[in-house]
MIKOL-747390 format. One record per residue (C-alpha): y, x, z. Coordinates in steps of 0.05 Angstrom, whole numbers, plus 5000, padded with zeros to 4 digits. Layout:
N
YXZ/...
//
This chain:
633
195423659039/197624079102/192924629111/189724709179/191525309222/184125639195/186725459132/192925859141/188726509164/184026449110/189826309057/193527029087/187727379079/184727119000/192427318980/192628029022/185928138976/187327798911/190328198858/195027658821/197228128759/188928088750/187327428762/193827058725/192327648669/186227318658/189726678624/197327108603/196127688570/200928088616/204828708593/208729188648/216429238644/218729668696/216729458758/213528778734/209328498685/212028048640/208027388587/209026868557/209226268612/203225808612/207425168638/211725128583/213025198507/214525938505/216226358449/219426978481/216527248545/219626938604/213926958671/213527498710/208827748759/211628118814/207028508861/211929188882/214329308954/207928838981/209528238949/205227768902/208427238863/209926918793/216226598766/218226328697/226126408696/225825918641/222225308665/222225558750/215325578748/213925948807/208726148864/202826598895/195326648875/193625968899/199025658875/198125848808/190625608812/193424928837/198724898783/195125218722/187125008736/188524278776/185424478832/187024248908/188424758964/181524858987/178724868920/183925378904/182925708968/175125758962/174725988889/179726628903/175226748968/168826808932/172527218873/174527668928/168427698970/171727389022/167326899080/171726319098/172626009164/166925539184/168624819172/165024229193/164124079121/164824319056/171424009047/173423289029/170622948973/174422388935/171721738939/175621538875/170821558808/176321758771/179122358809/177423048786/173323158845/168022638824/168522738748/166323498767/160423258809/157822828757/159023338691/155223788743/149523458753/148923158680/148623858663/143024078707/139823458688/140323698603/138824328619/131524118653/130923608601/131124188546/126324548571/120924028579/115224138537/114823418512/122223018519/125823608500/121223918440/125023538384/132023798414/128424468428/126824448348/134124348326/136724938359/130925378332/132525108259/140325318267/137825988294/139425908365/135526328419/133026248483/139726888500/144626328465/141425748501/142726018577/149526278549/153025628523/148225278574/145424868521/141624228537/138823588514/139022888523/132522488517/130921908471/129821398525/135821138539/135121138617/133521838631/139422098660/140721378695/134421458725/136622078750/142921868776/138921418815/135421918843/142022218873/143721668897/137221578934/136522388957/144022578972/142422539042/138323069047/143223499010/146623619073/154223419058/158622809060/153122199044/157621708988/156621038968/152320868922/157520528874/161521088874/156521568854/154421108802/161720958777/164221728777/159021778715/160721158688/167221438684/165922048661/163021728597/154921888614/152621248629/154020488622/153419908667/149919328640/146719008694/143919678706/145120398676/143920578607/145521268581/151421328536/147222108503/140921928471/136422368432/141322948425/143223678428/147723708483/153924228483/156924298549/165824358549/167824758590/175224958618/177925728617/174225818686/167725588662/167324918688/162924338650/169223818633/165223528583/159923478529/159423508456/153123188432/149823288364/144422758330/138323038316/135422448273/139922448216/139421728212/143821718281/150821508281/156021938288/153522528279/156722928331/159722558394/163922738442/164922548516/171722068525/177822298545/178922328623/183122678680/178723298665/177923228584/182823288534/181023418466/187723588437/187824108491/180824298492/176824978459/169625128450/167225708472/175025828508/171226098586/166826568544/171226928486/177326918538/176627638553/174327848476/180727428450/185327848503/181828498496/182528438411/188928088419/186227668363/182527008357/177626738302/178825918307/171925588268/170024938254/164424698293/160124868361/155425248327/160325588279/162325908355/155726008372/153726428312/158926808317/157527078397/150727048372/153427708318/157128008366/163027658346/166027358417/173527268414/170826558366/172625868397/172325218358/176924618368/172723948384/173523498324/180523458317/186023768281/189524418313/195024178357/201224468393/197024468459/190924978425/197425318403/200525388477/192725708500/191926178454/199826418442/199426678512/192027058504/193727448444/197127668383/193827438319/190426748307/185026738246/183926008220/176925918186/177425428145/172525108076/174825208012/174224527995/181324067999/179923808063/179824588078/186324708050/189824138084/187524318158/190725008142/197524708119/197024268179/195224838222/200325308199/206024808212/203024808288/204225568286/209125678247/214625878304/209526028355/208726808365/203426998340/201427238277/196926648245/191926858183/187826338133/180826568119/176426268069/169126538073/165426688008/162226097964/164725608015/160025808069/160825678144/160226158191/152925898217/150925958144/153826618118/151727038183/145026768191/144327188115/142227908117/148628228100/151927638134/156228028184/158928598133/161627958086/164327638136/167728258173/170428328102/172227688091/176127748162/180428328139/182227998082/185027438121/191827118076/197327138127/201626468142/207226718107/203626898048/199426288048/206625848054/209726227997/204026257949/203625477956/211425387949/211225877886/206425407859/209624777862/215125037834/212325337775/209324527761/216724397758/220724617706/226524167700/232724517738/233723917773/226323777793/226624587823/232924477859/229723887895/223824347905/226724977934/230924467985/225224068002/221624748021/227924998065/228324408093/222324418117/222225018141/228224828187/223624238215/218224688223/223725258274/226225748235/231625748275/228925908332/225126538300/227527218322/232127578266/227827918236/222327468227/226926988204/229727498149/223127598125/221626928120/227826818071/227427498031/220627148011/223126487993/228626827951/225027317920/219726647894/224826167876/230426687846/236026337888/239726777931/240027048001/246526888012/245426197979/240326048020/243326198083/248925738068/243325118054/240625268131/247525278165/249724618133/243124338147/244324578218/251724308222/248923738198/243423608250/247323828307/249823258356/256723068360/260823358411/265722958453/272123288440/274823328508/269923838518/273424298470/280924228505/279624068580/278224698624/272424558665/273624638743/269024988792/271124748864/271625368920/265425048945/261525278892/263525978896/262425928977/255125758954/255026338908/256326798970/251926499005/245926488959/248527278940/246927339016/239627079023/237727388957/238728108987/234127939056/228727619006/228128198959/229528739015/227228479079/226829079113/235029179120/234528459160/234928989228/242229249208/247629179259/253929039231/261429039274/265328489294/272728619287/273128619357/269029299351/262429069380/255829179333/251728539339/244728449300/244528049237/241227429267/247527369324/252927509263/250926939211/245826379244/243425799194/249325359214/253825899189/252525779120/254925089070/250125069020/243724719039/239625128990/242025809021/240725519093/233225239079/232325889066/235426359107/232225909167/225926219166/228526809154/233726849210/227326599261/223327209238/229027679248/230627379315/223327509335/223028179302/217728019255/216928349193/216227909135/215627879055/217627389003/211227159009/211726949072/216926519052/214326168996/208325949037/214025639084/216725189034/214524619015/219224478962/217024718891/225224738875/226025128938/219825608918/222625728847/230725848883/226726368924/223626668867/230226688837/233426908879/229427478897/228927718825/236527778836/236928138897/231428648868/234928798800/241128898842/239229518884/234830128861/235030398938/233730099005/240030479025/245030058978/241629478991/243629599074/250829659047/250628969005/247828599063/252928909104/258328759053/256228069038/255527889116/262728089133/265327669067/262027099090/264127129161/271227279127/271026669097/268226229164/274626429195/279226389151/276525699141/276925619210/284625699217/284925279158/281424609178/284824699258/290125179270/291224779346/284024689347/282024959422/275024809438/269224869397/267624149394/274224039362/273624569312/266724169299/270823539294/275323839245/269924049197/266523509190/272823169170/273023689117/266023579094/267322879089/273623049046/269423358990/269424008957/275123968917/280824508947/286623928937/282123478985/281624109031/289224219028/291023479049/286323449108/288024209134/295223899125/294023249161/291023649221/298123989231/
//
């Protein structure tokens, strides 16, 4: 989507006033590191710290040198949340108090049931609709009931915006008709009926049969909701026990992914990042209870095992993970399971078994039910521990020497699987001093097992990758210059008004000594474009201003790059003058000695052209230059 020219104003002004470091710091926990703030990037699988938010000298972006990730506040709602421009654009106005531009409308609204758009409408009103129903004196008492049983308050009810779903069968499809019938009084867009009825189909709320039917009946209903608080889905819980499942969950759609979704994730956000820690339950109103005492950094995954995904969102939110698990075997194997999720993410991960098996609902609602389980917190059995104490006994089952060696390789083995390679050093040492010091082999010994099991798993290499030198052609290193070039005017823009001499002793302005055409490399003269126009007009411009030029997300992350370069380079506005300088004359060096190259006789500028584009069309290679610069002599 190309954003209008009112989109364009409003867009400069929500990033003049959004502070990026804040907003992207409230899904990374950021740390500073020197003039930046560095976290563990939220578009990839990353174990050391490799995004960085930049916001020094007037600029406002992110960049993961690892993956390229890269962009400015709305961007990173885009990328990150899945949302379109203007739903980017009006979220980080109303977070910054900001009135947008009038429209004629309130924006365009899909017309495809399955688009996020649509799914969002019809959580949104299913939610309303559960909310009202809950609060009805008659259809919601029995719902109304549960929650009162389980301890949950009228404070707990508006927080987790709690709700029920009649026993009817056609309640909320009766109110979907009544959408349908109303919407045009509701002042925007008027849709077609089918759609509006489809957009909940597909969201898993109702079913067509001839006519609606609703897919919730008689049940607590548990709103989903994303990191920003939007309703993605529900969880529904029976409230006859005779019902079938017992809990049920909303299908998976373009919103909803289970493997990816938390409980409770928009509310104990902030707690988890504050505490650095997060408490990982069971159940919805495990979470629940545990807000409910005061304990908010608690989140719950949604009826399926912990996965590398949960890992990925709560990796980059803090520094400790505590798994509450039963005691019972079931118990034991989701913390086995978990822990192999974990096991090379960074983060310290803990197993905690509450006392006589209780769950969290259960032991808090007791009178000295936060004390025991604040104790039973600190007591937490970290991973490591956990892993060793279950390797030490299976090995003590086995006493055969034969039966232990098996054992003790099985377990390193595994642990190779699992990354213990890609653990830093010391980590990784304590990992093996533990193994060693259980099963009596070696350090030494041990080592040796992982580097043959890492020789052994490593592809084959062709050999001719070994012997043959590998060649860079002069054009690459032209496009070195030339990207050294553009990475100083990104990172200090404000040397773009130097003057710089011509041999023949005249001082000519930046934009007359290198134009766009000057330069090989495509990258380097996409970007330096923009850049040249701006210092031909005298306009003073940031890297910002760039990146909302391009269009291209590889030419967005280049920029990023390359202005990451040009910043570490310099410490003083004064040295980077002198680089510019510097890397302007090499450049223009190199056009002329090019130049007598390609057409010593040349006379005329178009056959100087003429003779270049032979040379383009000879390749990079410098033998391929040498035969055509000889052929044109």
């Amino acid at each position: 989507m190309i954003p209008s020219r009112s989109d364009s104003s409003d867009r400069d002004r929500v990033l003049e006033l959004t502070d990026l470091v804040s907003l992207v710091g409230e899904s990374v926990v950021l740390r500073p590191k020197g003039r930046e703030h560095m976290g563990l990037c939220p578009f990839h699988e990353d174990r050391r710290p490799s995004f960085s938010v930049v916001t020094h000298k007037g600029n406002a972006f992110y960049n993961c040198f690892a993956c390229g990730a890269s962009g400015n506040a709305i961007d990173f709602m885009v990328n990150y949340h899945r949302m379109d421009f203007l739903e980017a654009l009006r979220f980080l106005a109303q977070r910054a108090g900001i009135e947008l531009q009038a429209r004629g409308s309130s924006g365009p609204r899909s017309s495809d049931p399955d688009s996020p758009a649509s799914l969002r409408r019809a959580n949104d009103a299913a939610l309303r609709f559960f909310s009202r129903t809950l609060i009805d004196p008659v259809i919601g008492s029995a719902a109304k009931k549960a929650l009162d049983d389980r301890g949950i308050d009228a404070k707990m009810i508006e927080r987790f915006a709690l709700g029920a779903a009649p026993a009817s069968g056609d309640g909320l499809a009766n109110y979907v008709e009544k959408l349908v019938a109303n919407q045009s009084q509701s002042g925007e867009e008027v849709l077609e009926p089918a759609m509006i009825r489809a957009s909940f189909d597909a969201a898993g709320l109702v079913r067509s049969r001839g006519s609606l039917v609703d897919v919730f009946r008689n049940r607590v209903m548990f709103p989903i909701a994303d990191e920003l608080g939007r309703c993605i889905a529900f969880g529904a819980r029976a409230i006859d026990p005779e019902d079938q499942p017992k809990y049920l969950n909303s299908p998976e759609t373009p919103l909803f992914h289970k493997s990816k979704s938390l409980y409770g994730i928009h509310l104990a956000k902030r707690a988890i990042i504050q505490s650095r820690t997060a408490i990982i339950t069971e159940g919805y109103t495990d979470v629940i209870a545990c807000h409910r005492a005061g304990i908010e950094n608690a989140v719950a995954t949604l009826g399926t095992a912990l996965t590398r995904d949960h890992a990925r969102v709560l990796q980059r939110l803090c520094d400790t993970i505590v798994l509450l698990f039963d005691g019972d075997i079931a118990g034991q194997r989701a913390a086995d399971r978990a822990l192999e999720i974990f096991f090379a993410a960074p983060v310290d991960l803990k197993i905690c078994t509450l006392p006589d098996q209780l769950d969290p609902d259960e032991l808090l609602r007791q009178p000295d039910g936060r004390e025991r389980f604040d104790a039973a917190i600190a007591q937490s059995e970290d991973a490591l521990t956990h892993l060793v104490g279950n390797f030490r006994r299976e090995l003590d089952a086995h006493r055969g020497l034969s039966a232990r060696q098996r054992t003790i390789e099985t377990m390193l083995t595994k642990l190779v699987s699992l990354g213990l390679g890609s653990l830093d050093g010391i980590r990784r040492r304590l990992v093996i001093d533990s193994i060693a010091a259980t099963s009596g082999v070696t350090v030494v010994e041990i080592e040796r097992f992982l580097n043959a099991s890492k020789r052994a798993t490593a592809p084959a290499r062709d050999a001719t990758t070994l012997t043959e030198p590998i060649e860079i052609p002069s054009a690459n290193a032209r496009g070195s210059a030339e990207r050294d070039f553009v990475s100083i005017l990104i990172a200090w823009p404000s040397t773009g008004d130097i003057r710089i001499s011509h041999e023949e002793g005249d001082a000519a302005p930046l934009s007359e000594f290198l134009t766009p055409s000057s330069l090989e490399d495509s990258a380097a003269r996409t970007l330096y474009t923009p850049i040249f126009h701006w210092l031909e007009d005298a306009k003073p411009f940031a890297v910002q201003d760039l990146l909302a030029e391009l269009a291209d997300p590889a030419m967005k992350t280049l920029a990023t790059d390359l202005y990451t370069l040009g910043v570490k380079r310099f410490e003083r506005d004064a040295d980077a003058r002198q680089g510019l300088i510097t890397a302007a004359r090499a450049l223009d060096s190199l056009n002329r000695r090019l130049q007598l190259a390609i057409a010593p006789t040349a006379t005329t500028p178009e056959e100087l052209a003429q003779r270049l584009n032979q040379i383009r069309a000879a390749g990079p290679r410098p033998s391929a230059i040498a035969r055509t610069a000889r052929s044109a002599s």
